[in-house]
C-alpha positions in Angstrom: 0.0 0.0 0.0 1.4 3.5 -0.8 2.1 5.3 2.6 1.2 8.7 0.7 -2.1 7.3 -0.8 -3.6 5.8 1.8 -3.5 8.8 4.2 -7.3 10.4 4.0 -7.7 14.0 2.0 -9.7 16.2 5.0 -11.9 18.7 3.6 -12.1 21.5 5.7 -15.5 23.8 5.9 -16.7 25.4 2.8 -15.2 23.6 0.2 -17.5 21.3 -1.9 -16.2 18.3 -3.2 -17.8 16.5 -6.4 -16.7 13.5 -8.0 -17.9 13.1 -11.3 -19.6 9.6 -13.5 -16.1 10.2 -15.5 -13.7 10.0 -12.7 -13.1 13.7 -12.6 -12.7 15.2 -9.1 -13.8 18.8 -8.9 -12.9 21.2 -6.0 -14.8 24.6 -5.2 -13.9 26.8 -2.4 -13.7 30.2 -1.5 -10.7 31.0 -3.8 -11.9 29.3 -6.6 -12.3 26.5 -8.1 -10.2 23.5 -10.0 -10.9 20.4 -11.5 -8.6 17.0 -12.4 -9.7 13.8 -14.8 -8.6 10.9 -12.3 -7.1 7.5 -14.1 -9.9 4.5 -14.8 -7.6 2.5 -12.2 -7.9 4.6 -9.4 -11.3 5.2 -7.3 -12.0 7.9 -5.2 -14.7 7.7 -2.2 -16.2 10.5 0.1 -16.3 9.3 4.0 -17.4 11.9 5.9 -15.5 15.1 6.1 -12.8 13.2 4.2 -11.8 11.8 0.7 -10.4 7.9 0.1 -7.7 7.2 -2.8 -7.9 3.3 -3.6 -6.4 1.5 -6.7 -8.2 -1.2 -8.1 -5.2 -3.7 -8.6 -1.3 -4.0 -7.6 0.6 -3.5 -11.5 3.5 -1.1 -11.2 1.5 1.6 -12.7 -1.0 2.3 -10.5 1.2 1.8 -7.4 2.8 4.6 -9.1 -0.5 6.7 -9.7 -2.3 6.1 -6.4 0.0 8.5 -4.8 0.4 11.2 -7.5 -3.2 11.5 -7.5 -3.8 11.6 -3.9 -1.5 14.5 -3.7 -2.8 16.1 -6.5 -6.0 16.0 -5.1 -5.1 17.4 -2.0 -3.3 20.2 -3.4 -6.6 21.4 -5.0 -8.0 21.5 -1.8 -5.2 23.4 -0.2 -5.5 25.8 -3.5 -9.0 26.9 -3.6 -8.6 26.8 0.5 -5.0 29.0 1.0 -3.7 28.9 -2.5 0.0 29.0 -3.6 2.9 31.4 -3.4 6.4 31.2 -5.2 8.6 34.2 -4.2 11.6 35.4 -6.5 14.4 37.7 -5.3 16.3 39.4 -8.0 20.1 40.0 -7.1 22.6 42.6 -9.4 23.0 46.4 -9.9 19.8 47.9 -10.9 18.1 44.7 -11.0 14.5 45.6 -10.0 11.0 43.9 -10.7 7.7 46.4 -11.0 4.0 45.2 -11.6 1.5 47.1 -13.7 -1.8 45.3 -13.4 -1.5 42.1 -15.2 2.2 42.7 -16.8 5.5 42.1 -14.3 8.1 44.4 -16.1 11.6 43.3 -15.0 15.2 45.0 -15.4 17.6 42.5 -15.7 20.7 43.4 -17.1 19.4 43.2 -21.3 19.3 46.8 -23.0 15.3 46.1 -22.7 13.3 45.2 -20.0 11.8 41.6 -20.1 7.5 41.7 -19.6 6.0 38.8 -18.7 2.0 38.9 -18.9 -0.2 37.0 -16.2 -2.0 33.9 -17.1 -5.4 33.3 -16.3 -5.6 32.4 -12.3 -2.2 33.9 -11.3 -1.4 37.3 -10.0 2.0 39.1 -9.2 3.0 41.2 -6.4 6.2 42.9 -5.7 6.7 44.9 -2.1 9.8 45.6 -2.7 11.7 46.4 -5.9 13.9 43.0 -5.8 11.2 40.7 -4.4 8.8 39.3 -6.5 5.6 36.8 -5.2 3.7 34.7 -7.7 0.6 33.6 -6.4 -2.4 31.9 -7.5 -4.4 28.6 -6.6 -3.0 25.8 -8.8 0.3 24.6 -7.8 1.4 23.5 -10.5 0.6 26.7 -12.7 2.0 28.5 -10.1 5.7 26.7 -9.8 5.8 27.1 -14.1 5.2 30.6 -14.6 7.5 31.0 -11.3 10.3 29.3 -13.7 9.4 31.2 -16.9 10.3 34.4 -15.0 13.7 33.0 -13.2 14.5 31.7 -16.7 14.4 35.5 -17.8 18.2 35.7 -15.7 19.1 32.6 -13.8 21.5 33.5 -10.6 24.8 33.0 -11.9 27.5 30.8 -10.0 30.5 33.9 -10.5 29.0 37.0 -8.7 25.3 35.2 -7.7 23.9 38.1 -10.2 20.2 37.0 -11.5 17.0 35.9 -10.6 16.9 32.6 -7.6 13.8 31.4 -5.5 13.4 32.8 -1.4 15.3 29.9 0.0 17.3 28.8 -3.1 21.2 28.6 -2.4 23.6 29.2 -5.6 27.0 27.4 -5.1 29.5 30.1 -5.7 32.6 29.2 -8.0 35.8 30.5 -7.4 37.2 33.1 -10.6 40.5 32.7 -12.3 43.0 33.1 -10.3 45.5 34.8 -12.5 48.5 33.6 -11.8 51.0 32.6 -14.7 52.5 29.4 -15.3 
């Protein structure tokens, strides 16, 4: 049995659960709401205040599925419940980050500043010129566009110049030494 997939999804208070005739599990709550098409091999059961995971048989493949989908699941309910944050910090001279509405303008070191437009169900928010938080309810939507902007500069392993996640450590190399031979 799959120690992840076997733990019980709690649903807190006012989020309604649906699960579908075509195996599609939908989750509304007071962020929003999201939606995910389940495999045929794997069955999902209310009980209670709480959602089951089960696989229908033992293959390799959906041992493998029971826990992706039980976490998948659960993230939709800690979505439309709390949501999702990714923060970026921009290091480097001049480096800065500015929202405008829906557009995240950012100052990277190019001769022209790099704008990335929201998609649908994210939003960007930036306190602080070299901070930039990228929210939004789906996880996974959230930790892509996250990536699209750090691949705008990556942090660089030579001075640590560029764009890195809160938390993120860049392993700083050591220049050239300059001596002669």
């Amino acid at each position: 049995m799959s120690r992840i997939g076997k733990l019980p999804i709690p649903i807190p208070s006012g989020v309604v659960v649906t699960i579908g005739e075509d195996n599609t599990v939908g989750v509304k709550g007071p962020k929003g709401q999201l939606s995910q098409k389940i495999h045929r091999d794997i069955t999902v059961t209310r009980e209670g205040e709480a959602l089951l995971v089960a696989r229908t048989a033992e293959t390799k493949e959906q041992r493998s599925m029971h826990g992706l989908y039980r976490t998948l699941i659960s993230n939709m309910v800690t979505g439309v419940t709390a949501g999702f944050e990714k923060i970026l910090l921009l290091e480097g001279v001049g480096y800065r980050a500015q929202v405008e509405g829906k557009k995240l303008t950012l100052n990277v070191g190019y001769s022209h500043p790099v704008i990335v437009e929201a998609p649908e169900g994210i939003e960007f928010i930036s306190n602080t010129p070299a901070r930039v938080a990228v929210r939004g309810i789906d996880k996974q939507r959230v930790g892509a566009v996250a990536a699209d902007i750090r691949i705008a500069r990556k942090a660089e392993p030579y001075h640590g110049k560029g764009i890195r996640y809160e938390g993120e450590r860049i392993r700083r190399k050591e220049g050239k030494s300059g001596k002669k031979k």
